[in-house]
VMD Tcl script that draws the C-alpha trace (Angstrom):
set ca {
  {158.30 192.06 191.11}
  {161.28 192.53 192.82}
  {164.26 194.78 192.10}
  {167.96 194.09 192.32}
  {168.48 195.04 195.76}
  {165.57 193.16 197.04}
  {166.95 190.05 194.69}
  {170.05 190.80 196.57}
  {168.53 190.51 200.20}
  {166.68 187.61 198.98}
  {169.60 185.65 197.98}
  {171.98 186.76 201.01}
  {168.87 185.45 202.98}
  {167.95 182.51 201.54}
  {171.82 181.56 201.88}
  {172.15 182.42 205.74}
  {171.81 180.06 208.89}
  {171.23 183.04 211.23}
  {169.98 186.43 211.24}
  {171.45 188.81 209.12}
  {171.81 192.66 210.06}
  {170.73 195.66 208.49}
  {174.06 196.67 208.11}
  {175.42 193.76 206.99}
  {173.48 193.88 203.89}
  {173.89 197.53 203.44}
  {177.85 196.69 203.10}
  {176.60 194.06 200.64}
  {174.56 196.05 198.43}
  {176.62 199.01 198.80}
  {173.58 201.14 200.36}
  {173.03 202.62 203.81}
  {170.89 200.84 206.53}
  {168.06 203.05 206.10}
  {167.48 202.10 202.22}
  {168.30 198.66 203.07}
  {165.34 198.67 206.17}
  {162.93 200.13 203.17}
  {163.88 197.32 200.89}
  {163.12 194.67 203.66}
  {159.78 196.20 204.02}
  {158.96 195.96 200.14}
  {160.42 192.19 200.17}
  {158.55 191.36 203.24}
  {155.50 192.17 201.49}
  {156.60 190.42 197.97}
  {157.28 187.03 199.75}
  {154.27 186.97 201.89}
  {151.59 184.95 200.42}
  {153.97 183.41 198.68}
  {154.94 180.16 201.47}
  {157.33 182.32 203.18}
  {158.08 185.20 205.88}
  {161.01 187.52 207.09}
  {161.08 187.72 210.40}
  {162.92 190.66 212.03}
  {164.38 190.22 215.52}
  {165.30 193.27 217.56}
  {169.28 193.54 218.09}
  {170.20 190.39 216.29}
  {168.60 190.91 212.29}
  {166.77 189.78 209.47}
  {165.82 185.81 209.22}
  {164.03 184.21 205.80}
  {161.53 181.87 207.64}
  {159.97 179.66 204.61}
  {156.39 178.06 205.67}
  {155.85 175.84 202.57}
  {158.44 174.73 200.21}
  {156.34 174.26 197.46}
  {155.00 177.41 197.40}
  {158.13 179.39 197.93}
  {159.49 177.61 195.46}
  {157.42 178.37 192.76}
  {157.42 182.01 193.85}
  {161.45 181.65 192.88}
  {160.65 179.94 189.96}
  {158.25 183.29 188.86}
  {161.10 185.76 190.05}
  {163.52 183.69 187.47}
  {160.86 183.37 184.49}
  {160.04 187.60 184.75}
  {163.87 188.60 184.90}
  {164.41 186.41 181.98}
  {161.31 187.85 179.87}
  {162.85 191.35 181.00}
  {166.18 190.87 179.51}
  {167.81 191.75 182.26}
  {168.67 193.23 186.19}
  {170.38 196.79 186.64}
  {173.51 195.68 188.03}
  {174.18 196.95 191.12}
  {177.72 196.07 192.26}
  {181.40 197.02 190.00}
  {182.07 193.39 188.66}
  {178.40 193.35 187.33}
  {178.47 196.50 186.12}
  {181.70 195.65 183.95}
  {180.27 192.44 182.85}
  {177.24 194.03 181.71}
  {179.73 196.43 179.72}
  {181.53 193.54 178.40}
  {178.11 191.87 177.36}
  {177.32 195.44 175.76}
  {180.77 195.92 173.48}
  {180.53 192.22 172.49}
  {177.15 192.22 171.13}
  {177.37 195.41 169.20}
  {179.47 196.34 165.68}
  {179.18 200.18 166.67}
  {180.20 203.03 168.65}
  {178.78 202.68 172.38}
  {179.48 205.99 174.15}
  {180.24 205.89 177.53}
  {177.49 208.64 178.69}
  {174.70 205.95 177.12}
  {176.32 203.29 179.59}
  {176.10 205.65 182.70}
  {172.35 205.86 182.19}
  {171.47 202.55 181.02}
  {173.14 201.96 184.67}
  {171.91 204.61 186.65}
  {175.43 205.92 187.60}
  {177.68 208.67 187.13}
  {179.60 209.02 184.05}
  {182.85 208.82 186.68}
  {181.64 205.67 187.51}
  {181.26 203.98 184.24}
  {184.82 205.39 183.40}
  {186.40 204.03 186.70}
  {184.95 200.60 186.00}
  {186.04 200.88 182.75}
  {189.29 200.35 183.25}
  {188.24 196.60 184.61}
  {186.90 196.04 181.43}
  {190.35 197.03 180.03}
  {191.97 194.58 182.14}
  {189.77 191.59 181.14}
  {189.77 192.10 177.20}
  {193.63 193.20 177.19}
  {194.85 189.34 178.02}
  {192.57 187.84 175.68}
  {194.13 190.16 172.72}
  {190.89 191.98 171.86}
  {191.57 196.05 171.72}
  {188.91 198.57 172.06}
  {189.05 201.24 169.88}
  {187.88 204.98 170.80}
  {186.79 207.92 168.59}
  {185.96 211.32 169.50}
  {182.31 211.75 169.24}
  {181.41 208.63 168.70}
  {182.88 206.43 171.92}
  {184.28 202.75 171.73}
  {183.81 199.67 170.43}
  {186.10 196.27 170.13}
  {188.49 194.10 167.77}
  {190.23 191.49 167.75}
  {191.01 188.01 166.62}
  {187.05 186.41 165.62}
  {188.51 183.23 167.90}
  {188.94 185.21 170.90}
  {185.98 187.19 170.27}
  {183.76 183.98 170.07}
  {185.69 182.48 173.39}
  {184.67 185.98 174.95}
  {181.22 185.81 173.63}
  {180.88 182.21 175.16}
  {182.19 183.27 178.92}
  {180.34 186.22 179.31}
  {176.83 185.61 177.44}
  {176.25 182.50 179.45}
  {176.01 181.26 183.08}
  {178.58 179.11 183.76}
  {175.46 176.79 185.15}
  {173.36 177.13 182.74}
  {171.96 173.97 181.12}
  {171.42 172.94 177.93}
  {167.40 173.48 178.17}
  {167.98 176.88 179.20}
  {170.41 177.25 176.28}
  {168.01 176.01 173.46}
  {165.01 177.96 175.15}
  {167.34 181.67 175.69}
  {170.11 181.84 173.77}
  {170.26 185.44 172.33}
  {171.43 184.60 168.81}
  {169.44 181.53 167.24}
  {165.74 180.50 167.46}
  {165.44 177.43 169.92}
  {164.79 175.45 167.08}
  {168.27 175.61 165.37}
  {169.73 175.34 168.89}
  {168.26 172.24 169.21}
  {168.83 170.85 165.82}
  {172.98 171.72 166.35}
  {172.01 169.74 169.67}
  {170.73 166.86 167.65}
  {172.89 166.49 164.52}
  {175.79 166.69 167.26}
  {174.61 163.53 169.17}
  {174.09 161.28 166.21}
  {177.61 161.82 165.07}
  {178.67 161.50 168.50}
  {176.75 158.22 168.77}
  {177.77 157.41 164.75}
  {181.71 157.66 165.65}
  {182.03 156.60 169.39}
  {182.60 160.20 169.83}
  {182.76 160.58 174.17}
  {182.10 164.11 176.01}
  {180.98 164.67 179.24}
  {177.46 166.84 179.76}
  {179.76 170.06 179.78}
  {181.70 169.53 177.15}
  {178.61 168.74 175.25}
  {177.21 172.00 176.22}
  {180.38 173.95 175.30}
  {180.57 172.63 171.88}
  {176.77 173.89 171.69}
  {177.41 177.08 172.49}
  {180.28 177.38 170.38}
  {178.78 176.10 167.41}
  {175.67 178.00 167.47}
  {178.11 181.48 167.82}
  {179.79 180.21 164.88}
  {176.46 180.05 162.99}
  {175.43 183.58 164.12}
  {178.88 185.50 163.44}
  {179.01 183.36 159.53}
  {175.40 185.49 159.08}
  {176.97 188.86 159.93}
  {179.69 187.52 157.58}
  {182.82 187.51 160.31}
  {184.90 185.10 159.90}
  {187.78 183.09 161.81}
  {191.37 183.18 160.04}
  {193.58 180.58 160.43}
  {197.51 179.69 159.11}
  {197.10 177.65 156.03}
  {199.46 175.14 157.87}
  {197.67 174.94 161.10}
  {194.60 174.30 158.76}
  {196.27 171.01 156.79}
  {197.29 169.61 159.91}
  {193.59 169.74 161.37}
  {192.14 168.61 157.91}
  {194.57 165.25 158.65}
  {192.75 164.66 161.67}
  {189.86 162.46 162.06}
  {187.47 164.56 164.08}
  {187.69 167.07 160.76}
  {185.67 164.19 159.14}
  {183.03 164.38 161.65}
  {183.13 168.56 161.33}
  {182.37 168.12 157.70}
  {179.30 166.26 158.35}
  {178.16 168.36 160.95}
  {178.76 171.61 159.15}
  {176.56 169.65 155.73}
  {174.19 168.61 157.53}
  {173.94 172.54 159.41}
  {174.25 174.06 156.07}
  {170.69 172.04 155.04}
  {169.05 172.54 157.83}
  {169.68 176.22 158.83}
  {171.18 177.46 155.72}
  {174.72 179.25 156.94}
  {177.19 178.25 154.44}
  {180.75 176.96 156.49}
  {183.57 178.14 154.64}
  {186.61 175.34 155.00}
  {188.59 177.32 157.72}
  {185.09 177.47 159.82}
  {185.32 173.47 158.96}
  {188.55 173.52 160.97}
  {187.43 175.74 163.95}
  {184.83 172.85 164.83}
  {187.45 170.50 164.34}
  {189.48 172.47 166.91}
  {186.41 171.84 169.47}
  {186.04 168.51 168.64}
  {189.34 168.50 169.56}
  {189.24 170.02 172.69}
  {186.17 168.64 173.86}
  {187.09 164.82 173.33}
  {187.06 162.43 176.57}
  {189.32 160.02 177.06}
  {187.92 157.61 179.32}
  {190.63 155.16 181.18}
  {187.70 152.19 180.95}
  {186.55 153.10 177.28}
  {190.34 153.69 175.85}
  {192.50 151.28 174.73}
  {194.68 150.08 176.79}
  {197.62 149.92 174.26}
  {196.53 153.63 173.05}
  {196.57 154.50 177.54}
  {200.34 152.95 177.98}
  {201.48 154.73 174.31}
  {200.09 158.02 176.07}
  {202.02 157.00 179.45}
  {205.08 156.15 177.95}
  {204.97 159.52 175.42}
  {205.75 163.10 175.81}
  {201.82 163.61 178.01}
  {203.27 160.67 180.24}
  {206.39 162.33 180.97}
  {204.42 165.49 181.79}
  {202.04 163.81 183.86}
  {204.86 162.38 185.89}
  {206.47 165.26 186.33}
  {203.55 166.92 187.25}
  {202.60 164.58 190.57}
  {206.46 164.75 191.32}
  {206.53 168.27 191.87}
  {202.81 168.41 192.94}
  {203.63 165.79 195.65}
  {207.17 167.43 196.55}
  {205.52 170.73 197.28}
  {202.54 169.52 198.76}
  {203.44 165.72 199.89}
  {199.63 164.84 199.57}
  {200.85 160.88 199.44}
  {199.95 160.45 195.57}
  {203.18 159.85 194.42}
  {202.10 156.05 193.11}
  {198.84 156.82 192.25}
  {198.63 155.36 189.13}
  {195.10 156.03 188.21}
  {196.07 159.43 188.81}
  {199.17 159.49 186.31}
  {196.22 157.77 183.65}
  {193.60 160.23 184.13}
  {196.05 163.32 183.82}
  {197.60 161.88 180.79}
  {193.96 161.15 179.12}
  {193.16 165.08 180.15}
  {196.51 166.20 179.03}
  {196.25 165.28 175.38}
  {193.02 167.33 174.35}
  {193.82 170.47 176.94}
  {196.76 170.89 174.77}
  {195.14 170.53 171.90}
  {193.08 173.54 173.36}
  {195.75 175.37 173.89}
  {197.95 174.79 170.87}
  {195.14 176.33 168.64}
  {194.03 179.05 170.94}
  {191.07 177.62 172.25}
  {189.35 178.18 175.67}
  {187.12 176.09 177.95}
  {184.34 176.96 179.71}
  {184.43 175.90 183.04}
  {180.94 176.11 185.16}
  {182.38 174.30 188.02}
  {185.37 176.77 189.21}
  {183.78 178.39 191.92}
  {182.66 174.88 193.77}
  {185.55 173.43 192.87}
  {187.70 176.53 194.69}
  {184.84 176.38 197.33}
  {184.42 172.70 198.09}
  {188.22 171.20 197.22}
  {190.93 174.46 197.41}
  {193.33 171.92 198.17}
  {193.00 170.05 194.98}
  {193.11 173.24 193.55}
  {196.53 174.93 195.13}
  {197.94 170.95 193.61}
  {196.06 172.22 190.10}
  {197.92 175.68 190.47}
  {201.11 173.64 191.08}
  {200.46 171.51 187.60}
  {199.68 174.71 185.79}
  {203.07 175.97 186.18}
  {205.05 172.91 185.64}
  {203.23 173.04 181.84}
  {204.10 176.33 181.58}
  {207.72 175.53 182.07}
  {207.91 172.33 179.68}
  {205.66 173.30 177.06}
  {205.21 177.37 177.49}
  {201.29 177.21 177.55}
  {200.18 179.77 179.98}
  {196.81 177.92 181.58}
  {193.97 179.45 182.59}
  {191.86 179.44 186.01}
  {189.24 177.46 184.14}
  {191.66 174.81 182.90}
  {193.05 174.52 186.23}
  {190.13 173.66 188.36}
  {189.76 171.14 185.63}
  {193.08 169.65 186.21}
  {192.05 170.06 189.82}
  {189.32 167.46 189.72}
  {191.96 164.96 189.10}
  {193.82 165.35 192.38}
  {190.91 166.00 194.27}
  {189.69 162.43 193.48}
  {193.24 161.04 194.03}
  {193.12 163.01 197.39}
  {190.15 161.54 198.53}
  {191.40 157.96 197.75}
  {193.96 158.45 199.90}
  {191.50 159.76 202.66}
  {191.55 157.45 206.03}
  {188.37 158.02 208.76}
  {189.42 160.32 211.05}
  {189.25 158.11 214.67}
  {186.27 157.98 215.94}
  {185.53 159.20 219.84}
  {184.48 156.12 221.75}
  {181.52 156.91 224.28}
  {179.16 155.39 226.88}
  {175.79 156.30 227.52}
  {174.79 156.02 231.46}
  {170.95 156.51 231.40}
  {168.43 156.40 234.33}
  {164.95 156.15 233.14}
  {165.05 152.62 231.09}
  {166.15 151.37 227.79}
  {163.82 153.02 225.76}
  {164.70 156.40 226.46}
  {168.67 155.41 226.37}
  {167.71 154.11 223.02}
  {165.86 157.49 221.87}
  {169.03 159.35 223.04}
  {171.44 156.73 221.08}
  {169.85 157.59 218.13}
  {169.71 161.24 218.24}
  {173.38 161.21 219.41}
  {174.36 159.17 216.22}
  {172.22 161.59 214.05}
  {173.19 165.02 215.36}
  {177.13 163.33 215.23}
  {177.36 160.97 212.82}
  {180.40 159.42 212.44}
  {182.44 161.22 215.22}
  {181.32 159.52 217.95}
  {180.98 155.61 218.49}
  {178.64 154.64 220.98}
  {179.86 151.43 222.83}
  {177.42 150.80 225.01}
  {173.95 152.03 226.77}
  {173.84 151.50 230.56}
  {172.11 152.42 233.97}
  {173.66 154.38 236.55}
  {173.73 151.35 238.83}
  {175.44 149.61 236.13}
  {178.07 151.37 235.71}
  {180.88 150.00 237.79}
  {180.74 146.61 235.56}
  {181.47 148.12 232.66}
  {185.59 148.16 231.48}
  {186.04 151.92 231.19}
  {189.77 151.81 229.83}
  {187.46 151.23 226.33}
  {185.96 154.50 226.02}
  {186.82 158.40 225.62}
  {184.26 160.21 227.76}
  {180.86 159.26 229.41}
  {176.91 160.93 228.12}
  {174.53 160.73 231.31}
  {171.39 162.15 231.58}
  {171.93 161.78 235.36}
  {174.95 164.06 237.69}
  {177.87 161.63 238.57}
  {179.50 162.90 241.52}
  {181.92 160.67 242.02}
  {185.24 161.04 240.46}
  {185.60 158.88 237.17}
  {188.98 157.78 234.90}
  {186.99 159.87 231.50}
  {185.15 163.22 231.26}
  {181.44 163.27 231.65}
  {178.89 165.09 229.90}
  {175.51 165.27 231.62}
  {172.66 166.38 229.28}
  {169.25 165.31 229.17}
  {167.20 163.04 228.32}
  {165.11 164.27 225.89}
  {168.15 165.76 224.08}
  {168.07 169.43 223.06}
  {170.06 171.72 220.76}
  {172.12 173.05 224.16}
  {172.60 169.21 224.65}
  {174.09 168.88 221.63}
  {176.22 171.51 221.29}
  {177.46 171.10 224.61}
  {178.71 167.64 223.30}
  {180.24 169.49 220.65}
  {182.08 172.17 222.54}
  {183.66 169.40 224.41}
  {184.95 167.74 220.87}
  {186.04 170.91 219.68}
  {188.24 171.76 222.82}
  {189.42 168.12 223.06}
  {191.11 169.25 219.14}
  {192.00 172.29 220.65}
  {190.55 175.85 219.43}
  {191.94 176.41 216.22}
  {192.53 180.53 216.56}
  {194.50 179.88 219.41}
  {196.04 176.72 217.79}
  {196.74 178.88 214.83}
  {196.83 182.52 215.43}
  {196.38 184.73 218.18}
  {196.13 188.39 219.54}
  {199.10 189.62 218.03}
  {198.64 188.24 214.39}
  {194.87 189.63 214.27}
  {193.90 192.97 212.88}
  {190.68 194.70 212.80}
  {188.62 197.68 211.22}
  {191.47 198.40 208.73}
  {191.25 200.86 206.14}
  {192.74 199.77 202.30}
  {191.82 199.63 199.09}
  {193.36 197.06 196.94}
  {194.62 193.48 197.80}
  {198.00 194.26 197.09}
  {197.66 197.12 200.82}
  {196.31 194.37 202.66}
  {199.11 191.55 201.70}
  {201.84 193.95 201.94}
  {200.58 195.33 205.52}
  {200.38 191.62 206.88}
  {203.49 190.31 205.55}
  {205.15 193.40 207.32}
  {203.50 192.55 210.48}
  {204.84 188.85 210.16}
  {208.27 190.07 209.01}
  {208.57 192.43 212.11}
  {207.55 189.22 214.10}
  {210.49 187.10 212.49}
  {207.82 184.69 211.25}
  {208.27 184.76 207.49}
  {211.19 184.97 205.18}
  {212.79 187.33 202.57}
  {210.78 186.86 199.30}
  {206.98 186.03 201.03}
  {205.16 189.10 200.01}
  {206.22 188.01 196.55}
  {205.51 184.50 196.64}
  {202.36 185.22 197.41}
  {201.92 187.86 194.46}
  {202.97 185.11 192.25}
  {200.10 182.86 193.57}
  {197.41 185.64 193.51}
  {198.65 186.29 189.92}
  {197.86 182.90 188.38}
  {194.55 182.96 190.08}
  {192.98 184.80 192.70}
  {192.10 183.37 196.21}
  {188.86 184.99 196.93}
  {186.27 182.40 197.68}
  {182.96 185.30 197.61}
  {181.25 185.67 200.47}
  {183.54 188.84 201.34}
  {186.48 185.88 201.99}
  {190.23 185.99 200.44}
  {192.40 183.06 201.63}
  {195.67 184.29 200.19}
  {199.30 182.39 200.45}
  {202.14 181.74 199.14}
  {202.84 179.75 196.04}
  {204.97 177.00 198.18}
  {205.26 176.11 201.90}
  {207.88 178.78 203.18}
  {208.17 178.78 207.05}
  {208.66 176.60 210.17}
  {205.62 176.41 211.51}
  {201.73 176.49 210.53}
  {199.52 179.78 211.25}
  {197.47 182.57 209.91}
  {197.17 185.98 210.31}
  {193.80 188.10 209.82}
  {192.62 191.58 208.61}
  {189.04 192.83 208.83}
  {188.41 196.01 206.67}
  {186.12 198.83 207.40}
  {184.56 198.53 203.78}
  {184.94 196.01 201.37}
  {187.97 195.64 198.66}
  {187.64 194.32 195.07}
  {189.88 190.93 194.75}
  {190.10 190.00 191.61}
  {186.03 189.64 190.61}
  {185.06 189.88 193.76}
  {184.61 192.13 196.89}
  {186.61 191.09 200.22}
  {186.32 192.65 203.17}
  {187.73 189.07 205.64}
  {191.39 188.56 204.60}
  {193.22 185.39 206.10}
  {196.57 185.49 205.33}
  {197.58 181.20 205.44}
  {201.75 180.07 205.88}
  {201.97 175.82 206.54}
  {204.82 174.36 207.92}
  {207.50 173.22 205.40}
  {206.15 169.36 203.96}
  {202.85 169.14 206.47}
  {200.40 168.74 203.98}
  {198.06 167.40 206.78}
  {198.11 171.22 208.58}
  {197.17 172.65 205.18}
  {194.38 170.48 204.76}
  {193.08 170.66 208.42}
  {193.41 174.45 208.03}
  {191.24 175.02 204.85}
  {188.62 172.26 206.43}
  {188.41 174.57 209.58}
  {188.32 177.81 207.33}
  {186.39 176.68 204.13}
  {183.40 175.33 207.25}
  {183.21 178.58 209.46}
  {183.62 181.27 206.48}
  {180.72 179.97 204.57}
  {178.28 181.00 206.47}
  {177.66 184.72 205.58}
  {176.19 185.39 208.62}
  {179.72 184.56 211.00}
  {181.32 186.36 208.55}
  {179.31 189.19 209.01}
  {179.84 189.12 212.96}
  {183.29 188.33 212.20}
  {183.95 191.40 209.91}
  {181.92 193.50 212.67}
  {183.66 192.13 215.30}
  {186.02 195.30 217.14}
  {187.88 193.49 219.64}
  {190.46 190.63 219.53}
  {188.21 188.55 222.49}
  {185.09 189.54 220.33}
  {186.38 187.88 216.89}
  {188.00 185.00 219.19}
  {184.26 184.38 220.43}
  {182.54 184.51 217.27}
  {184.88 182.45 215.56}
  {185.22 179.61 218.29}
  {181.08 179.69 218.51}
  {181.24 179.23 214.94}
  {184.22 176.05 214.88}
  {181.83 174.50 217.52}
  {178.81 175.29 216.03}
  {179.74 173.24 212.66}
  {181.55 170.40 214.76}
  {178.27 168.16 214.70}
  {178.39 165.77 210.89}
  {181.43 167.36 210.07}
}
mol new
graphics top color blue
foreach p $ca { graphics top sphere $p radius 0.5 }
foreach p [lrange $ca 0 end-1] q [lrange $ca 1 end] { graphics top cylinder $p $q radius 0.2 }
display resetview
């Protein structure tokens, strides 16, 4: 129905406020404008019919325009259902391409040559081998080697538990649910899926067992591998030591019943080290629950070795970042409850799947620069080197302490002055309050005669739907009555410039660079922090701290956005510089072409948070970023990106 550069459109469409340009999504899909105006043409005539048109808008772009939800909706759901049937899309851009050759070496014992992988991806053989090297990169850390022989081409091994982790990260969605599991999964029929589902939850229910929905899921996953790698007869080894100290353990108990009652019902016999690599899950996947625990069993954890660590994790967390959580004692409890079974994880080599690491980087990158901050005070007490996946877990933890901490911003106190009667003052009270929210406190509705009795030493600026000419003690805003979208975002230029505009706040002409050619991260960090250094802006040792942050986990967010900086607070005062590329970079997984180089002021954890609000709101729109990245001119970024700050003031 449609292929992958129409599902490409589609989604960049279906994701944008605004109209999105040809060439835009030619930079997106890696195509020229021309193939990319044939492809809109094709998905203009897929999606009509279908609840939904594309409307295209001379000089301006492409807008998805959906007529009945319903409908539309159930044209999605087809588009899902036929790509599943299909087995699969031809990946278009590098990071798909080397997870599909990931998926390929994983789910195959033999030789794959790399000419067969150029044309089951309709690319050169120079481009399989340059994204080949990616794949190198991923499967080196997790200890899994690929092997090459002439005439035949490569294949993988490595330890069966890293194998299986691998198996589990890159077979599955990180959103995928368990329904979608038992209905798709490549190596069971549905049926066993769902009877490993089953036996799991009656001894979860028979032992008190606790895991959240995920968790769940992961042991799932992990079990049902297990079952499918015992029938091809690969096994995991383990240290005959490492194995007696799991067998002590109570969760091997429930193993051994799950694992019996498997062995009946799908007949895969669980030799006793298998036994122990559930056990290790179990493990890993417990939940400690500060309500459901035992409150002797919470203050033996606090006053323990995980206590300690916990401590001296918020110490350092709050000494770098000075977030105000330094007695946050639920915090201390629910790190120590996490602490003991990630451990565990890592002790025995296991991994976690983590499906909510992009939102959580997305949505809450503070809480997740105070997760980066916990990951390396384990690493120096214990020497566990934690994963991006384990920290946006950890994150989780400070975001909720973070937002108990949160205090409403001060509301802007206003009075409506309104000529033509209560009702209509009424009408505009209410769309005020639901275009605003809780920004703006309305005081008071009033008529222009009115006015003079009311104590204006109460209020922050005046709404009338009528010109005041006379001079009065607060701005006035005169809109009108029937209020429109200029109305409104009138009101909310004058917000936004009452806060000040952020670029110039921030940044400015000198610290902004456009249409720059690089190709790796590393060109575009360097070339900044040279530009700052030449300014006298940053210190000796910046470039690096900021390698050292990009190296425990990388700060693009997608939409063609990297927010690097460095690992700690490092200068005097708060700002950002900006690059724009000419093409788009890989970061990481991702491509970047938007690069906003962050440095906050020495213990102000209040700019860092006000920055990444202000960034985190304008760069998610794929649409500013694509005027942003287009943008030539320092007064032409400076006017997209102040439209776009006021744009987004209303409910933020």
């Amino acid at each position: 129905m449609l292929n992958s550069r129409m599902r490409i459109i589609l989604q960049e469409l279906l994701g944008a406020s605004s109209p999105l340009t040809s060439e835009y999504l030619a930079k997106v899909a890696s195509v020229t404008s021309r193939t990319i105006r044939h492809d809109m043409r094709m998905l203009e005539e897929a999606v009509a019919g279908h609840g939904a048109r594309i409307e295209s808008m001379r000089g301006t772009g492409y807008l998805l325009k959906i007529i009945d939800k319903e409908k539309f909706k159930n044209f999605l759901t087809d588009v899902a259902e036929i790509d599943s049937r299909h087995g699969r899309i031809i990946p278009l851009y590098p990071e798909d391409r080397v997870r599909y050759m990931i998926r390929r070496l994983l789910l195959t014992n033999h030789y794959l040559k790399l000419e067969d992988l150029a044309d089951e991806l309709f690319v050169s053989r120079s481009t399989v081998q340059m994204d080949f090297k990616a794949v190198k990169k991923i499967f080196r850390p997790n200890g899994i080697e690929i092997v090459s022989k002439p005439n035949y081409g490569i294949k993988i091994k490595g330890d069966e538990k890293k194998l299986r982790f691998m198996l589990s990260e890159y077979l599955f969605n990180r959103r995928d649910d368990i329904h979608r599991l038992i209905t798709e999964f490549p190596f069971l029929p549905s049926r066993e899926i769902a009877g490993i589902q089953r036996i799991i939850l009656e001894k979860m229910g028979r032992y008190g067992l606790v895991m959240t929905d995920i968790a769940l899921t992961n042991l799932i996953v992990h079990i049902a591998i297990s079952c499918a790698r015992i029938r091809n007869k690969n096994y995991v080894s383990m240290p005959s030591v490492e194995e007696k100290e799991i067998m002590n353990k109570r969760e091997y108990k429930i193993a051994e019943e799950i694992v019996r009652q498997l062995e009946k019902e799908i007949q895969v016999k669980f030799p006793p080290q298998e036994i122990a690599y559930i056990t290790l899950h179990l493990l890993g996947n417990r939940l400690f629950h500060e309500d459901r625990t035992d409150q002797e069993e919470v203050k033996s954890l606090l006053d323990g070795p995980p206590g300690e660590l916990a401590k001296e994790i918020i110490r350092r967390v709050e000494e770098k970042m000075h977030l105000g959580i330094a007695g946050d004692r639920k915090l201390a409890i629910s790190l120590v409850l996490h602490l003991e079974p990630a451990i565990n994880r890592h002790r025995f080599g296991m991994n976690l799947r983590n499906p909510l690491l992009e939102d959580i980087k997305t949505n809450y990158p503070l809480a997740f620069e105070a997760g980066v901050i916990a990951s390396t005070v384990i690493q120096e007490r214990l020497g566990i080197k934690i994963e991006e996946s384990e920290i946006g877990y950890l994150a989780i933890h400070f975001g909720a302490a973070i937002e108990r901490r949160k205090r409403p911003s001060p509301r802007k106190r206003c009075l409506i002055i309104c000529a033509s009667g209560a009702g209509s003052a009424y009408l505009l009270m209410y769309k005020i309050k639901e275009a605003f929210g809780s920004k703006i406190e309305i005081v008071d509705t009033t008529g222009y005669y009115n006015r003079k009795t009311f104590p204006f030493g109460e209020i922050d600026f005046i709404i009338s739907t009528i010109p005041i000419r006379e001079p009065m003690n607060v701005p006035v805003i005169q809109v009108n009555t029937i209020l429109g979208e200029g109305d409104v975002r009138k009101i909310a230029r004058f917000l936004s410039e009452r806060d000040g505009n952020p670029l110039e706040k921030y940044s400015g002409k000198d610290l902004i660079f456009l249409q720059k050619s690089f190709a790796a991260k590393e060109e575009v960090i360097s070339f900044l922090c040279e530009k700052l250094k030449e300014r006298g802006m940053i210190p000796d040792g910046f470039f690096d701290s900021v390698m050292e942050r990009e190296e425990i986990a990388p700060t693009c967010f997608g939409n063609l956005v990297a927010i690097p900086h460095p690992m700690v607070p490092q200068t005097d005062t708060t700002f950002w510089s900006v690059c724009t590329l000419k093409k788009p970079i890989q970061w990481s997984d991702k491509r970047v072409q938007l690069v906003f180089l962050l440095s906050v002021q020495k213990k102000n954890a209040k700019d860092l948070q006000e920055m990444y609000k202000i960034l985190i709101r304008v760069l998610d729109d794929p649409a500013i970023v694509q005027q942003l990245v287009k943008a030539d001119t320092y007064e032409a970024f400076a006017s997209v990106f102040y439209d776009a700050f006021v744009k987004e003031t209303p409910g933020a």
